[in-house]
C-alpha positions in Angstrom: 0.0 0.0 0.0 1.4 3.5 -0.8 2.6 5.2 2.4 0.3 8.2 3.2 -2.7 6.4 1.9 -5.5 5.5 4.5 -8.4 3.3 3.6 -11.4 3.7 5.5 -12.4 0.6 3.6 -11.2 -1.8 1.4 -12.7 -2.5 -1.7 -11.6 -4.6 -4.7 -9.4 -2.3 -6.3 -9.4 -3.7 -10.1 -13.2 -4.0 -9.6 -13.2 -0.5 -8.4 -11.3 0.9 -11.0 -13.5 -1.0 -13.4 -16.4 0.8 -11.7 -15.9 4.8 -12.0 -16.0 6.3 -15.3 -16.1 10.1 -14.4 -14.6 11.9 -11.7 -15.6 15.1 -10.0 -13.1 17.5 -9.4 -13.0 20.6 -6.6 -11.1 23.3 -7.4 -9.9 25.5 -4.9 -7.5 23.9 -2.4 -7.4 20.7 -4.3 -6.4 21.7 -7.5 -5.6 25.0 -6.8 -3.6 26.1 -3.9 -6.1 28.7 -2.7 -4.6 28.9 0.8 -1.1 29.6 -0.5 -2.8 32.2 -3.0 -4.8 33.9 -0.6 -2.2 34.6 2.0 0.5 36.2 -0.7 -2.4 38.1 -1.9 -3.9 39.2 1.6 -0.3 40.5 2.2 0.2 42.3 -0.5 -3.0 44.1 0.3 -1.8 44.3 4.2 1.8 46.4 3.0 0.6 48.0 -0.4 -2.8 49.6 2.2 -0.3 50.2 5.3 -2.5 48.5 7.1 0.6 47.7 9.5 -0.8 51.5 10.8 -3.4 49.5 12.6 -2.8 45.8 13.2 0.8 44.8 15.0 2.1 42.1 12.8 0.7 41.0 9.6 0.3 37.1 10.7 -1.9 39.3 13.6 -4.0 40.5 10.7 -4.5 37.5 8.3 -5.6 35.2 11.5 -8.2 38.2 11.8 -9.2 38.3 8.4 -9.0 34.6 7.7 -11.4 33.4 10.7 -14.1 36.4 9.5 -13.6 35.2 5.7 -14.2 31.6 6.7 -17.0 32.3 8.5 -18.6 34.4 5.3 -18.2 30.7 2.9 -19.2 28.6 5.7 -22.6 31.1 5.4 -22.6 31.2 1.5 -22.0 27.6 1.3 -25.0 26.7 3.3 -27.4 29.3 1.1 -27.6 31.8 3.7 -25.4 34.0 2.2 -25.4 35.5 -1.7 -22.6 35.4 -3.8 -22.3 40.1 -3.9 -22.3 40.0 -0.3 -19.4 37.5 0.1 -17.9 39.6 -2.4 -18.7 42.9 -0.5 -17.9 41.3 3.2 -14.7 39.9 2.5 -12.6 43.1 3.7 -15.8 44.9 5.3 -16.1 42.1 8.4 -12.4 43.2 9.2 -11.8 46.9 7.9 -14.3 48.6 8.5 -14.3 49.4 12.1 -10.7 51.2 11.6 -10.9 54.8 11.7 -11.4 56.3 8.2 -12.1 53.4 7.0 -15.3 54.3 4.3 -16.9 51.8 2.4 -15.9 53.3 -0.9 -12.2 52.8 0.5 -13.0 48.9 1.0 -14.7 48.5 -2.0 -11.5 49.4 -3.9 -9.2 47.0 -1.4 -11.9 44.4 -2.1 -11.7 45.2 -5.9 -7.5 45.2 -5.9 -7.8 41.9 -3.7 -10.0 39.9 -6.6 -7.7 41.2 -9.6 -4.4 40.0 -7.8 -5.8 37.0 -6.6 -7.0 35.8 -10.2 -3.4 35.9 -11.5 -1.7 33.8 -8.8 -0.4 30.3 -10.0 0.5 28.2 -7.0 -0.3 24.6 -7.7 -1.3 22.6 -5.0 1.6 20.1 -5.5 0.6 17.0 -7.7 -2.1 18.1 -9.2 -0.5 18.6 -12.5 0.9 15.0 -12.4 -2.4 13.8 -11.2 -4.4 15.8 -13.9 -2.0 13.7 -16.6 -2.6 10.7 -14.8 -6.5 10.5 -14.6 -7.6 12.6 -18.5 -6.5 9.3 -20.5 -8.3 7.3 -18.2 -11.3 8.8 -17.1 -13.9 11.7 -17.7 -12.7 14.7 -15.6 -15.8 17.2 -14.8 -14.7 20.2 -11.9 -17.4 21.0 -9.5 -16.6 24.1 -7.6 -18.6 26.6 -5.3 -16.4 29.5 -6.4 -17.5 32.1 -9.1 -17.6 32.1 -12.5 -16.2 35.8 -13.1 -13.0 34.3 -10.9 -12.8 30.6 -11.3 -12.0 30.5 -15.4 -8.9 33.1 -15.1 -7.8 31.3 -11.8 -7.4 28.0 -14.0 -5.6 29.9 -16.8 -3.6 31.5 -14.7 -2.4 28.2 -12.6 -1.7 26.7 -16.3 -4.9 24.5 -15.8 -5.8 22.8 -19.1 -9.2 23.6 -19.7 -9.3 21.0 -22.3 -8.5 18.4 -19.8 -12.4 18.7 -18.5 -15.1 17.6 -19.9 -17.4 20.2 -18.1 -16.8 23.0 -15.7 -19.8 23.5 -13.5 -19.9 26.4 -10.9 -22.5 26.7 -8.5 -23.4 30.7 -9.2 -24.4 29.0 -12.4 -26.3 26.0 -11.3 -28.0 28.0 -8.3 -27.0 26.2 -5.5 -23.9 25.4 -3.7 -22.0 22.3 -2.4 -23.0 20.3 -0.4 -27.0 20.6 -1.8 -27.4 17.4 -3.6 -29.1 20.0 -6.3 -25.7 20.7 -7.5 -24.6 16.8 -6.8 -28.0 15.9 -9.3 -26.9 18.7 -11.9 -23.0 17.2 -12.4 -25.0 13.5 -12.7 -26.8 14.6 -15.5 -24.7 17.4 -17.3 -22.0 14.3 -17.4 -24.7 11.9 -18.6 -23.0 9.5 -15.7 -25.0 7.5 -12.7 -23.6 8.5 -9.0 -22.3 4.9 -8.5 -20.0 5.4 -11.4 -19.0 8.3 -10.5 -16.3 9.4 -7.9 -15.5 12.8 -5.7 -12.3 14.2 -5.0 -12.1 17.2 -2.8 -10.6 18.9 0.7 -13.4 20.3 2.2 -15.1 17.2 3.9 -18.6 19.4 4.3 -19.3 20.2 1.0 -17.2 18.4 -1.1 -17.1 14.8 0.4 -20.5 15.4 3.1 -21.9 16.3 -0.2 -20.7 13.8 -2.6 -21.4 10.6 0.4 -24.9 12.5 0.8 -25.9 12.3 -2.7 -24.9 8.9 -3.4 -21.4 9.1 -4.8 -18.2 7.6 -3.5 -15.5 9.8 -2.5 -11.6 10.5 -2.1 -11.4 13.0 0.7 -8.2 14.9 0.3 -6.8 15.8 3.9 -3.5 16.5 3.7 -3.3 18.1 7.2 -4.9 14.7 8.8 -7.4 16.3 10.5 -9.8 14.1 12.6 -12.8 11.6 11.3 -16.2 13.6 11.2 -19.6 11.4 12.2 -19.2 9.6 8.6 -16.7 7.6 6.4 -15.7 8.8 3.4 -14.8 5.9 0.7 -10.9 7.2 1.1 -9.0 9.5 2.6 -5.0 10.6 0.8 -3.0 12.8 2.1 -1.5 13.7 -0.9 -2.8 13.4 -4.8 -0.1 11.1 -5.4 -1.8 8.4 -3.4 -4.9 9.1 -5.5 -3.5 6.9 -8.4 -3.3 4.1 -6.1 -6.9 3.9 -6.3 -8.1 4.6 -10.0 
């Protein structure tokens, strides 16, 4: 067995590679390294701003900003949240009780922030290889709750091959987010594929692989920071996309 992978079960694998034609594919933090992109970005906007003028270290700051941000997806995720206000909230939450801090000033932070972020390239590393690994083999469809304005440049700018998928769907299109089996239903049949011949690989075990083992469809939870076992198994768990070939 390849070190680093962790069954939760066992299955057959030549029977299970036999099973899954198409996979579904998260984007940000799986493919993408979104965490490495935000933080370069976040600083940028912490020295560019001088925002050192009111927060003692910028590790102070992006703790701040990163537990209000995660709170805003955790809202938008669930549907209780729209897509302009995550947009509008995402410096507002932790600028705008400085003084002289207006609203037309965080707009244009909040503005600055999106355009940088869209150009970063960091990898999450394997995916590339992986990517090379899985298109001859099966069909490769990315599921993603972030927006389609941002998402498309993001994957050009990481050097993404858009020709590698067969379909790109993105919840502000389909109208709901992950984990709502709505979006689970709309991937099925926009791939033409049945949910047990179909596989999920993603990080965030509530949307992604909640939402995936919810809706019928195995999954590969990717968990590279090991954290603990939620109330459910997922099919796999790797903690690194080189142990996905192990398993298709």
């Amino acid at each position: 067995m390849t070190s680093g992978l962790h069954f939760v079960s066992l299955p057959d694998l030549e029977l299970q590679i036999m099973k899954y034609t198409d996979i579904l594919l998260d984007l940000d933090d799986t493919l993408i390294d979104t965490a490495q992109n935000t933080r370069e970005t976040v600083k940028e906007i912490y020295e560019d701003y001088k925002l050192n003028d009111h927060f003692e270290s910028f590790p102070a700051f992006f703790s701040f900003y990163h537990a209000n941000v995660s709170k805003l997806w955790v809202a938008y995720n669930n549907g209780k949240l729209g897509k302009d206000d995550i947009q509008q909230k995402r410096f507002g939450v932790s600028l705008s009780h400085l003084p002289g801090m207006t609203g037309e000033h965080i707009a244009t932070i909040n503005a600055d922030y999106i355009e940088r972020i869209m150009q970063k390239e960091a990898l999450v590393d394997g995916a590339m290889d992986l990517l090379e690994y899985l298109a001859p083999k099966y069909k490769l469809h990315i599921l993603s709750n972030g927006f389609t304005e941002m998402q498309y440049i993001k994957m050009e700018s990481a050097r993404l091959p858009l020709s590698a998928f067969d379909n790109i769907i993105l919840s502000d299109v389909v109208g709901v987010n992950k984990p709502h089996p709505g979006i689970f239903r709309y991937a099925l049949d926009k791939a033409r594929v049945k949910a047990n011949e179909t596989i999920m690989i993603g990080d965030n075990i509530d949307t992604d692989i909640r939402g995936a083992y919810d809706s019928g469809i195995d999954q590969i939870w990717f968990n590279p920071e090991g954290k603990s076992m939620t109330d459910f198994k997922p099919t796999y768990i790797v903690k690194r996309l080189s142990d996905i070939k192990a398993i298709l």
